[in-house]
C-alpha positions in Angstrom: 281.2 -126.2 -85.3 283.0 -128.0 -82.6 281.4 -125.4 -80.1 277.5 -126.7 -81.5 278.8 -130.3 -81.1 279.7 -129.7 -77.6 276.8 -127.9 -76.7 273.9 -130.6 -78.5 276.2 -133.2 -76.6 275.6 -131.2 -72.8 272.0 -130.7 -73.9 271.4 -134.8 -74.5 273.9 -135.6 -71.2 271.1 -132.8 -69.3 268.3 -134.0 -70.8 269.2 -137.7 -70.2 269.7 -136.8 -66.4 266.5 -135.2 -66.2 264.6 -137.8 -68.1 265.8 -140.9 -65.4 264.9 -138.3 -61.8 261.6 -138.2 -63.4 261.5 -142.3 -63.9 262.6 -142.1 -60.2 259.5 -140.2 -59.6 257.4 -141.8 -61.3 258.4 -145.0 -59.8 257.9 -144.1 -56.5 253.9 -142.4 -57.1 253.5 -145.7 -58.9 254.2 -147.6 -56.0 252.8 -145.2 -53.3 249.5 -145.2 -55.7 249.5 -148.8 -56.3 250.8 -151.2 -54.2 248.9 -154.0 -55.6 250.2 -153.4 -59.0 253.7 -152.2 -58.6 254.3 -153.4 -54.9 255.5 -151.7 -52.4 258.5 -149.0 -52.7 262.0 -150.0 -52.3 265.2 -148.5 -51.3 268.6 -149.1 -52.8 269.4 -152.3 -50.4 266.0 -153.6 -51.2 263.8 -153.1 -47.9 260.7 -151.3 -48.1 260.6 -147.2 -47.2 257.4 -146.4 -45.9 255.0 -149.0 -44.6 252.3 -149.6 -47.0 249.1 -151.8 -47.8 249.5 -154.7 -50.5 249.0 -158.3 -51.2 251.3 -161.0 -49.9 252.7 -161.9 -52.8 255.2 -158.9 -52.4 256.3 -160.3 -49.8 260.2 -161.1 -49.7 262.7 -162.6 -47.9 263.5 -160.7 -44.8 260.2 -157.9 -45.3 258.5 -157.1 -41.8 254.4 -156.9 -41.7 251.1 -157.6 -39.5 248.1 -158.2 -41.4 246.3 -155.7 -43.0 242.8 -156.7 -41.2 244.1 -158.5 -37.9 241.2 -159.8 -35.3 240.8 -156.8 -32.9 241.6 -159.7 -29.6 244.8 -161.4 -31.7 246.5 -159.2 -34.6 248.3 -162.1 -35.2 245.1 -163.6 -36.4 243.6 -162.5 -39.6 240.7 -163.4 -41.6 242.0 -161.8 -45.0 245.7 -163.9 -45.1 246.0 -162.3 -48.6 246.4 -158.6 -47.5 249.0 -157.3 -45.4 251.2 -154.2 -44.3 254.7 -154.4 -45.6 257.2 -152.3 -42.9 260.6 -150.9 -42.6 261.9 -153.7 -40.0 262.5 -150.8 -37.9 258.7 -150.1 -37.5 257.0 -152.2 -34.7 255.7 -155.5 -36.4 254.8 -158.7 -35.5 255.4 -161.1 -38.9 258.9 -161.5 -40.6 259.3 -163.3 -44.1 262.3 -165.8 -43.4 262.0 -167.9 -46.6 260.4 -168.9 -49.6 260.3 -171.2 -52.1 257.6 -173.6 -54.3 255.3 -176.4 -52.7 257.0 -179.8 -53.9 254.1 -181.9 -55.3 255.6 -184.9 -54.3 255.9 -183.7 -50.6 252.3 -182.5 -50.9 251.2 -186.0 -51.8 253.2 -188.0 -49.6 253.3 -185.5 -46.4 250.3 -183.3 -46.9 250.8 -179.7 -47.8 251.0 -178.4 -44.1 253.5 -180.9 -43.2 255.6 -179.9 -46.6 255.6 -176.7 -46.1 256.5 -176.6 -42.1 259.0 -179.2 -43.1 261.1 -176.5 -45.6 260.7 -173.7 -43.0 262.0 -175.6 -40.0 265.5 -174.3 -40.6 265.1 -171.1 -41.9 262.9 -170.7 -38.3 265.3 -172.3 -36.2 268.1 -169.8 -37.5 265.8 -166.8 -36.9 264.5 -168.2 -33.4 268.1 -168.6 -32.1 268.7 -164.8 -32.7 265.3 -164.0 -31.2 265.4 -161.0 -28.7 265.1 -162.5 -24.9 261.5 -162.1 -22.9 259.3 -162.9 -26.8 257.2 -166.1 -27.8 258.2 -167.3 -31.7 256.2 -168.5 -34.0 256.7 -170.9 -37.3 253.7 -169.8 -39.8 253.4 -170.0 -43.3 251.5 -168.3 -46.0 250.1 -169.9 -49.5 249.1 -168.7 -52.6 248.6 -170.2 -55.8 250.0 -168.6 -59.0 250.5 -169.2 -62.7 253.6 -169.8 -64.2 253.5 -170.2 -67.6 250.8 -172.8 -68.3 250.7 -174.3 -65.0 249.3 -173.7 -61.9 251.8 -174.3 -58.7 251.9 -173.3 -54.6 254.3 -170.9 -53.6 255.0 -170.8 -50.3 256.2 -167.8 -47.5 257.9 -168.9 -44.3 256.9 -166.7 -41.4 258.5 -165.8 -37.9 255.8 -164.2 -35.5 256.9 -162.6 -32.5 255.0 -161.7 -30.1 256.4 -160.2 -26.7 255.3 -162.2 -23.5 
């Protein structure tokens, strides 16, 4: 009897194991097939494996893109904001996400939302500028979407650093 117990128990331990590889798997088709569902695919640490094509709000605080439909004279000029390439940073990209946050509807009213917004990325922008590489032009942008949270309706913002080499 003790020999069956052992046995069932290595057969649920194996079969466990197998089960979670193939949620692995599954995962990672789901987001290779799907990006606008299930965003892109992330590693361990967080940063996106393989570049791929989704909408911004996947974006993420230190994720690497250019847009998905950039003007063929300017690719950092887009007439689709809403779809990008997410990158490894290690690809060659122009955009980096360098903060985040929620459109203060105070700030909105009293500064306007372009001055709100430029106003909370200022220092995320200065700390990325100051550890630009030499010989590049920077960039403070900002994205803006609206989403539903709950039963309201708010702006959510995405800092941007653009870099362009000169």
């Amino acid at each position: 009897m003790p020999l069956a117990r052992a046995t069932l128990t290595a057969a649920a331990a194996i079969a466990v194991i197998l089960s979670l590889s193939g949620c692995t798997q599954l995962n990672t088709f789901l987001h290779e097939q799907f990006p606008d569902t299930f965003g892109p695919d992330r590693g361990a640490s967080g940063s996106v494996t393989a570049p791929v094509a989704a909408h911004t709000k996947y974006l993420v605080v230190g994720d690497c893109f250019d847009f998905e439909f950039p003007h063929a004279d300017d690719p950092g000029e887009t007439d689709d904001p809403t779809r990008v390439i997410i990158k490894p940073c290690t690809d060659d990209h122009i955009f980096e996400v360098i903060g985040q946050g929620e459109v203060d509807l105070v700030d909105e009213k009293t500064l306007g939302l372009d001055v709100a917004i430029s106003t909370q990325c200022a220092d995320p922008f200065a700390d990325w500028a100051a550890a630009a590489p030499e010989g590049v032009r920077t960039d403070q942008e900002f994205l803006v979407r609206q989403e539903k949270i709950g039963e309201r309706t708010t702006k959510l913002y995405t800092c941007i650093a653009a870099q362009q080499k000169l």
